[in-house]
N, C-alpha and C positions, 0 to 999 in steps of 0.2 A: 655600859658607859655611864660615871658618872652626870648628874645634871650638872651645866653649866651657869650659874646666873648670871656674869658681870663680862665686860669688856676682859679683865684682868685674867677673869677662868678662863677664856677663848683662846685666852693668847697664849696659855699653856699647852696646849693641842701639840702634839710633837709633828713638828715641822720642818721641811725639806729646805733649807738655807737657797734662797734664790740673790742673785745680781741683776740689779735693773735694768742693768743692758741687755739681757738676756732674754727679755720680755716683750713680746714683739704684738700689737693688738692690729687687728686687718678690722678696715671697716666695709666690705663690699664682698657680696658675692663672687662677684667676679676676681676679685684680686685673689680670694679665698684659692678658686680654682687653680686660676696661673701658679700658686706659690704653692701650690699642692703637686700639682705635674713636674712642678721645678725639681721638687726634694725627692717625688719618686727616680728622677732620670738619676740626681746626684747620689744615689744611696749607695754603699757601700757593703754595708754588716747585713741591717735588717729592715725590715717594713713591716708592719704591724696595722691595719687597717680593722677598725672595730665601729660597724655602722647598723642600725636599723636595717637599710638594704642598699646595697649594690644595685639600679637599674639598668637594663636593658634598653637604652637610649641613647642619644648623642653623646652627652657628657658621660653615660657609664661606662660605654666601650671607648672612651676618650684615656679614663681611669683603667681599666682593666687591660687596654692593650700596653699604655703604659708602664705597667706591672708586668707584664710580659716581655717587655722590651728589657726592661730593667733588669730582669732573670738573663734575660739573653746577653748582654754583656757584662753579668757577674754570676754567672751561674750560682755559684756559694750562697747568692745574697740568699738568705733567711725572710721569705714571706710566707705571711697569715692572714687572708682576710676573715672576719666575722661579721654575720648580719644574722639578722634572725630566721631561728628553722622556720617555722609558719608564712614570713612573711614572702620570703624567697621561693614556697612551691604554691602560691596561688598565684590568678593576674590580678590585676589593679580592681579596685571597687568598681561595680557595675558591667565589668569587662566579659567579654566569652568566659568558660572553663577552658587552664591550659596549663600547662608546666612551669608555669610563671619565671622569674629568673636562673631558676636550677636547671631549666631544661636550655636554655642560654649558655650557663657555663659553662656544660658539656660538650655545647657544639668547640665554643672557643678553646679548651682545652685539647679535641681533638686535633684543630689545626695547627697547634703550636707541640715545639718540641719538648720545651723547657714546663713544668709543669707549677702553677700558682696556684697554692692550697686557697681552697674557699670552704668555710667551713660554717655549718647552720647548727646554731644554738636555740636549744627547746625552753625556754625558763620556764615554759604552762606546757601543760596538755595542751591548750587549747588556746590560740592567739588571742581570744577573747580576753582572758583574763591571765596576760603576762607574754609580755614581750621582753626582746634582748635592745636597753635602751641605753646600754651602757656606749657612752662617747669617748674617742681621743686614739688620736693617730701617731705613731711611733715611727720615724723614720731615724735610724742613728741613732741618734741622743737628744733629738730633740722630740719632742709633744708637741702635738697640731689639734689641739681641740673647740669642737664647735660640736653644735644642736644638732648641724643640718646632716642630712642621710647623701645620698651620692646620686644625684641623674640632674637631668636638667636645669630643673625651677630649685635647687638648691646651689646649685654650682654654675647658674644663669649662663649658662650655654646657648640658649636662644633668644628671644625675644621677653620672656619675664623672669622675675626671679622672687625670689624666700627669702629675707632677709633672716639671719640670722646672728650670731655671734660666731667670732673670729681668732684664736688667742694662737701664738706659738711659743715655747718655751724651749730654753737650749739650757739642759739640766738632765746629765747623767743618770743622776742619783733616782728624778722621779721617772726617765725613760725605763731603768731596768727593772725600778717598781709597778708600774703600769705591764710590760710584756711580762714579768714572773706571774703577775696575779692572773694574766692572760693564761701563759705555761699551766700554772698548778691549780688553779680551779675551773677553768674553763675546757682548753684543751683535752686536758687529761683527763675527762669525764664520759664514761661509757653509753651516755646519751647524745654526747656528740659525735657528727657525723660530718665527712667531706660533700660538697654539695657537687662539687666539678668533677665529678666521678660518679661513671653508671652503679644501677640497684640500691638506690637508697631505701634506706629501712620504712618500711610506712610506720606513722605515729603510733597507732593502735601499738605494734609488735614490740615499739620501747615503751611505752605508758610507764612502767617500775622504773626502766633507770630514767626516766626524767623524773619522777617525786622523789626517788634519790637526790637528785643530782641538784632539785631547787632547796631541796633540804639542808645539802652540804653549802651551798650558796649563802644562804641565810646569817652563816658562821665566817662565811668569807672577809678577810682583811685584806686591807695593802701592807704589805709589810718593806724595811729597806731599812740600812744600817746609814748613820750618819757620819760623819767623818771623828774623827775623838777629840778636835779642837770646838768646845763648845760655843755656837753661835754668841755673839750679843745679843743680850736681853731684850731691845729693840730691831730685831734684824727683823728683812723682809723675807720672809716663806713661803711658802706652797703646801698646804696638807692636802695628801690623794681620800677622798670619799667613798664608800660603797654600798650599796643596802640594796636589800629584796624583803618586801614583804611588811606588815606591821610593826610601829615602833623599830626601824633599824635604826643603824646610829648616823646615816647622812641625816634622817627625818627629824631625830635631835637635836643633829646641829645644826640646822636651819630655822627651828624651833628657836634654840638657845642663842642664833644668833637677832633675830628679833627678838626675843624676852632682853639678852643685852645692852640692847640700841640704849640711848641718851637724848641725841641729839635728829637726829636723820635717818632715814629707810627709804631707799629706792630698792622696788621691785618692778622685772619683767616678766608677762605670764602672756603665751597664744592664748589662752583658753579659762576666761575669768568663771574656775569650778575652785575657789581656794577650800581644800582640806577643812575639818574645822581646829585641826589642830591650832593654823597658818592663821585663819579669824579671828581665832581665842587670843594671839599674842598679836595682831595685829590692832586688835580692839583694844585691850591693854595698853600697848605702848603709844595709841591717842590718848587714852586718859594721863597717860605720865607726860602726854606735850611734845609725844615725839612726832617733827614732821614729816610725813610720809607721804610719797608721790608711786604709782602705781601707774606702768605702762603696760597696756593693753590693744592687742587688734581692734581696730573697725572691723564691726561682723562682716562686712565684703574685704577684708583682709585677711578673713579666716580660711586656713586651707579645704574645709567643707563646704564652703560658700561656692552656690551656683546661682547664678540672678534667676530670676523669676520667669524670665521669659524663657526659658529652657524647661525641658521635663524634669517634673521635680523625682527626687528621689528619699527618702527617709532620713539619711545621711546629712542631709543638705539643711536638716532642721536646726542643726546642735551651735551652728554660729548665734540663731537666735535665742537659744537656750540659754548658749552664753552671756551675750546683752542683758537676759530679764535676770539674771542672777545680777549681773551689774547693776544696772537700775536696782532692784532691789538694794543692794549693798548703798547703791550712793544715796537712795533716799532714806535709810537710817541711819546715812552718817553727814545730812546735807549741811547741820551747825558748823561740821570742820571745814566741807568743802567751801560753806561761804568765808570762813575765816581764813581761809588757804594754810589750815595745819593739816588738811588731806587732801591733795591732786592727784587726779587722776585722766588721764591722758589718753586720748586713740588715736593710734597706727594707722595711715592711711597712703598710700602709693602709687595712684593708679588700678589697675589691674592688678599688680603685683600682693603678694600674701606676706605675712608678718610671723615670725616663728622664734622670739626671742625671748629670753631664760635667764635671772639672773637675779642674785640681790647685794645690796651694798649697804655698809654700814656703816654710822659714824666714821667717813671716811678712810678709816684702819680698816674694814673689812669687803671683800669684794668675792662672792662665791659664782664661780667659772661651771655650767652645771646644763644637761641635758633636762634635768629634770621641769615637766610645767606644773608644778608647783599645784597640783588637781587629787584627789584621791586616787584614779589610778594609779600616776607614780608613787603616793606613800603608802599604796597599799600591793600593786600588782608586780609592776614592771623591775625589771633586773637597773640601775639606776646609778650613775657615780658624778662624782664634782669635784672639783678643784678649788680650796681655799686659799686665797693670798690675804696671809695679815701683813701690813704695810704702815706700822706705826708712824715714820718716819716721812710716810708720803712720796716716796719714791717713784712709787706709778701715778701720781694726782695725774699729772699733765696729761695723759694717756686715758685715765677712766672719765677726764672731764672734755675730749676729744671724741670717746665712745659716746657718751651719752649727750654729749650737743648734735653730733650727727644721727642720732639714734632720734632727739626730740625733733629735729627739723623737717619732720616730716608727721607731728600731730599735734591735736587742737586740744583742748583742755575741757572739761566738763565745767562748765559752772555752776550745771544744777540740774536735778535726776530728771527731769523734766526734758534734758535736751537728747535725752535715750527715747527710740521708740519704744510703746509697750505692742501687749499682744493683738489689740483692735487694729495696729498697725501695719501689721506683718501679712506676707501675702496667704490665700486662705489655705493652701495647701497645710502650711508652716499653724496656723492658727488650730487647724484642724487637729493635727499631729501634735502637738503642746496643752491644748485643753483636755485631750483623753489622756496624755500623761499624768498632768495635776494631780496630784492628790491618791496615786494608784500606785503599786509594788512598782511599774515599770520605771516609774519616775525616781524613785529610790534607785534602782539597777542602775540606770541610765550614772544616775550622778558618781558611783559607784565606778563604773569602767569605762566612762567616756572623756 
């Protein structure tokens, strides 16, 4: 992929012709779920389900009986769900040893007639270093994409929830782009495997065809023909994303879309670990005057966050990992933050966690994206986004809807000082970060966390 430098390069991106009516933004978990259940009951053709994981809880067997129902009075309909091989045969962090969600879909599969492919995608050997984080749900023709994975505190089924990002599009053209690239590099790869169906292959026995199968990944595109009436030069688009691995081409266009900016950059990120790619042009584009606000969790907004009065676990450390990277960031950039040409923001809700993903640009650009914007995803994880250039502002009303609701729930830094440091932190956390410091592990950490 060529490099991009300018607004003008970006906008050359071959792009899927969108209608702004067709563009529908949800700002709640909960509404997420209802419009989710909706589209499964009404489908017709197909369902396409592509998530981190499928749980084993209230809202998942909400989702999966669902999709059984759904079969059951269209037999024909065409489903697929995907979540990740690894993450689908352990239990949850800290949990027993147990057959994690695969031994679940088994049971469900046996009680029903009609049969809902579940299918586990290996991106690594090894969950550690790569997961299937690829986002967006296919029902019909339309696209249902968001950050958030499927159980409870994502789809706020009970008592808390995850906020995240919420977009629907009703657009043919990127529906059958999104399930082919499904179809022809996913599917059809001899390292994939059904998870709702007994004798799953152990990891060990495929080891080759997954470094296959991340290898042929790497090369993987969206592809999709456009219609032969050429858009207006100013039309509103959608370009589908996708990358694994170092330097892919999402990682560039994210890149390219901050080296772009002029005017403005809003980012959202769970997990303040920016890349240094993401630094480099962030730091750049304050020299150039570009203003930039950056929304971030409260470390008790972080989904690893366990208060203090509970047993600590290792896990539990990395919300404040996250903090001291911030602090650090904001006290080398505290000239801008007193000038307010850099805000930055913390998520805070109660009880509830913060899990939102996103960046915008000189109001023409808006990237729709699982990815947190961390080394991990630009280096590990299987990863895809959705670009809307919107020269004309068609979706303003909407993106400044998202993110007023988005900010009415955090307070602003004024100054690095209002972040705790490490003297702060309880000693567990203190303990676990000081022998990090300065050690290979602290490298690692930053690396795949």
């Amino acid at each position: 992929m060529r490099i991009l430098k300018s607004v003008s390069d970006l906008a050359q991106l071959s792009g899927i012709p969108l209608h702004a009516d067709a563009v529908h933004t949800l700002h709640s978990a909960a509404d997420y779920r209802q419009q989710l259940l909706k589209k499964i009951a009404s489908a017709k053709n197909r369902i396409y389900l592509c998530s981190l994981y499928l749980q084993n809880d209230e809202a998942g067997s909400e989702i999966l009986e669902a999709l059984y129902a759904a079969k059951a009075a269209h037999p024909a309909l065409d489903i697929a769900v995907l979540v990740d091989w690894h993450r689908a045969q352990r239990g949850l962090i800290g949990a027993a040893k147990n057959s994690g969600n695969a031994g679940w879909y088994q049971e469900i599969s046996k009680a029903h007639h009609y049969a809902v492919a579940i299918y586990g995608i290996p991106v690594q050997t090894r969950e550690l270093f790569g997961v299937l984080h690829l986002k967006g749900f296919v029902i019909d023709d339309e696209v249902i994409y968001s950050g958030a994975s499927l159980n409870n505190v994502y789809l706020h089924k009970l008592d808390k929830y995850r906020h995240d990002r919420y977009l629907i599009i009703e657009n043919k053209i990127l529906a059958n782009s999104m399930v082919q690239f499904i179809r022809e590099h996913l599917l059809s790869a001899a390292a994939v495997h059904r998870l709702d169906m007994p004798d799953i292959p152990p990891t060990r026995s495929i080891r080759r065809e997954i470094k296959q199968f991340r290898d042929k990944l790497k090369r993987a595109r969206y592809t999709y023909n456009l219609p032969e009436q050429e858009s207006p030069p100013h039309a509103l688009t959608v370009t589908p994303l996708v990358g694994v691995g170092k330097d892919n081409p999402l990682n560039k266009v994210i890149c390219q879309l901050l080296a772009a900016s002029h005017t403005q950059i809003t980012i959202c990120t769970p997990y303040f670990n920016f890349p240094l790619a993401v630094t480099r042009e962030i730091n750049r584009a304050l020299k150039r005057g570009v203003r930039i606000a950056i929304i971030v969790g409260d470390k008790t907004a972080n989904d690893f966050f366990i208060p203090p009065e509970q047993p600590f676990k290792a896990i539990a450390a990395l919300p404040y990992l996250y903090e001291a990277n911030l602090r650090r960031f904001a006290k080398s950039h505290q000239a801008e933050i007193s000038s307010q040409q850099l805000q930055l923001h913390l998520w805070k809700d109660g009880d509830n966690t913060y899990h939102l993903k996103g960046v915008w640009v000189d109001q023409q650009f808006a990237l729709m994206t699982g990815n947190n914007l961390n080394p991990r995803a630009f280096r590990l994880d299987l990863e895809n986004a959705l670009l809307i250039h919107d020269p004309q502002q068609l979706l303003q009303k909407q993106r400044q809807e998202e993110l007023a609701q988005i900010m009415e729930k955090t307070s602003r830094i004024t100054h690095y000082r209002d972040l705790e440091k490490l003297r702060d932190y309880p000693e567990p956390v203190r303990k676990l970060l000081s022998r990090l410091r300065g050690s290979s592990l602290d490298r690692l950490a930053y690396r795949v966390l």
